[in-house]
Steps between C-alpha positions, in 0.01 A plus 500: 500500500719278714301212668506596840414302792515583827289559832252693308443227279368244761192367427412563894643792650706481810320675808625823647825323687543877654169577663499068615859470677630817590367492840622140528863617438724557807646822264400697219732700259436737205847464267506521154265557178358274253477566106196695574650723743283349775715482863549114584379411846731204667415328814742263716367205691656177647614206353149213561290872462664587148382150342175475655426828351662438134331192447133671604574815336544321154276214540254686289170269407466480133878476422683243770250231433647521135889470617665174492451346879906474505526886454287600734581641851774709637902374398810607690786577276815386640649738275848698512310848417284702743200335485280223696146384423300510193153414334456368189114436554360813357568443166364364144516170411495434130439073505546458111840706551591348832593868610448663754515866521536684853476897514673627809196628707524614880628262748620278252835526590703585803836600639687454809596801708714297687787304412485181511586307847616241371761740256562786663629767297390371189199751419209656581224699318604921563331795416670600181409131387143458571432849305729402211381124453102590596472746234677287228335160646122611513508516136628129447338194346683161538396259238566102602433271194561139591582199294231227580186509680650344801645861571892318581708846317442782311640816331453811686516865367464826667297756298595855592187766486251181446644451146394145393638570156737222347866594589397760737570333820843489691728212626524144448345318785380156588257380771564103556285247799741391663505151751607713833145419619300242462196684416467589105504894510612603783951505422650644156784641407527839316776497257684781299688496197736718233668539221616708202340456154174445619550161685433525837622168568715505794371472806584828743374372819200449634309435819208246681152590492278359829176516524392568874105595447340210300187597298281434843644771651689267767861525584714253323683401876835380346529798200402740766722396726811563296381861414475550871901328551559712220375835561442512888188475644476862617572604122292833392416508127382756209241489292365757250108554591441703226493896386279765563447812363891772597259771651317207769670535833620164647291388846759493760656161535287252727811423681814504559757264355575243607874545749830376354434556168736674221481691259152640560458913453 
């Protein structure tokens, strides 16, 4: 068969994110399904909250010790699609290959329900989205494979359905350090690129990578900062906990949302 590599590959399983942080969420939400027909189980929480939480829930002992110090902790994307703050720490790191391959588990990536408040208008994470993406995204692998051991750039790849097979993954994507900060790992810039023919060599856009939770755990001040300028400091963000069996009945939520928020149902 296929080579397959995904959450349930891990070496170390992740803990039960569910049973661990839904009563530390300020909402809970059953919407959607995953491949298994389980019902996913979202939670919202605050801005500081939602990367304190992603960087404990996948700092799993036995794996992040093995990740490359300058991908570990929590990164805000600064991106022009719905999304915020992700984790590359719970992942594989092949040393021989230089690659790095990173399952998408529970809480390892997040969306804002807000817009922006710096860009208002521009997006925000709805209902139809977070069913549609969470179902398709849960079943991701990204694959980085860098160039030198000083982990400057690499090629990334996203494998739909955990298929590691050659050729299998989708788009033509780069992951470069970048000088923006003055401490190696924490600023790079995701780039995107097309073509016809099969060369995917001009660049589409792209976006900077921050990292505002260093490996420590601590707040990156200056990275965090311009999430906060970015995003608002009252922003309320998604994040897939997990699924649990269609016929379980949800608890009722722990709280209520937080007020002045959109696009919550």
């Amino acid at each position: 068969g296929a080579p397959i590599f995904g959450r349930h590959q891990m070496s170390v399983p992740q803990p039960d994110v569910l049973k661990t942080y839904k009563s530390r969420m300020a909402y809970i939400q059953e919407l959607g399904v995953d491949a298994d027909g389980n019902q996913l189980v979202w939670g919202f929480a605050p801005l500081k909250q939602t990367i304190r939480m992603m960087f404990e829930a996948t700092k799993v002992e036995g794996v992040w010790e093995e990740v490359p110090e300058a991908l570990r902790g929590i990164f805000w994307l600064n991106d022009f699609l719905p999304e915020a703050f992700v984790s590359l720490q719970y992942g594989r790191w092949f040393p021989e290959q230089l690659t790095l391959l990173v399952p998408t588990v529970p809480m390892s990536w997040s969306w804002p329900v807000m817009e922006p408040a710096k860009y208002p208008n521009k997006w925000s994470m709805d209902a139809a989205y977070a069913s549609r993406f969470g179902n398709v995204l849960i079943n991701w692998t990204l694959a980085f494979t860098f160039d030198t051991p000083e982990l400057k750039y690499a090629n990334m790849v996203i494998h739909g359905q955990a298929d590691i097979s050659a050729g299998q993954g989708t788009g033509a994507c780069t992951l470069a350090a970048t000088s923006l900060h003055p401490t190696p790992g924490v600023s790079w810039y995701r780039g995107n690129y097309g073509g016809v023919g099969g060369c995917m060599c001009f660049w589409v856009g792209g976006y900077d990578m921050f990292k505002v939770m260093d490996e420590n755990g601590s707040f990156i001040a200056s990275t965090y900062q311009k999430a906060v300028d970015y995003m608002g400091d009252n922003s309320t963000f998604w994040v897939l906990l997990g699924s649990q069996d269609i016929s379980s009945p949800l608890a009722e939520s722990v709280a209520q949302h937080s007020p002045g928020t959109k696009n919550v149902i």
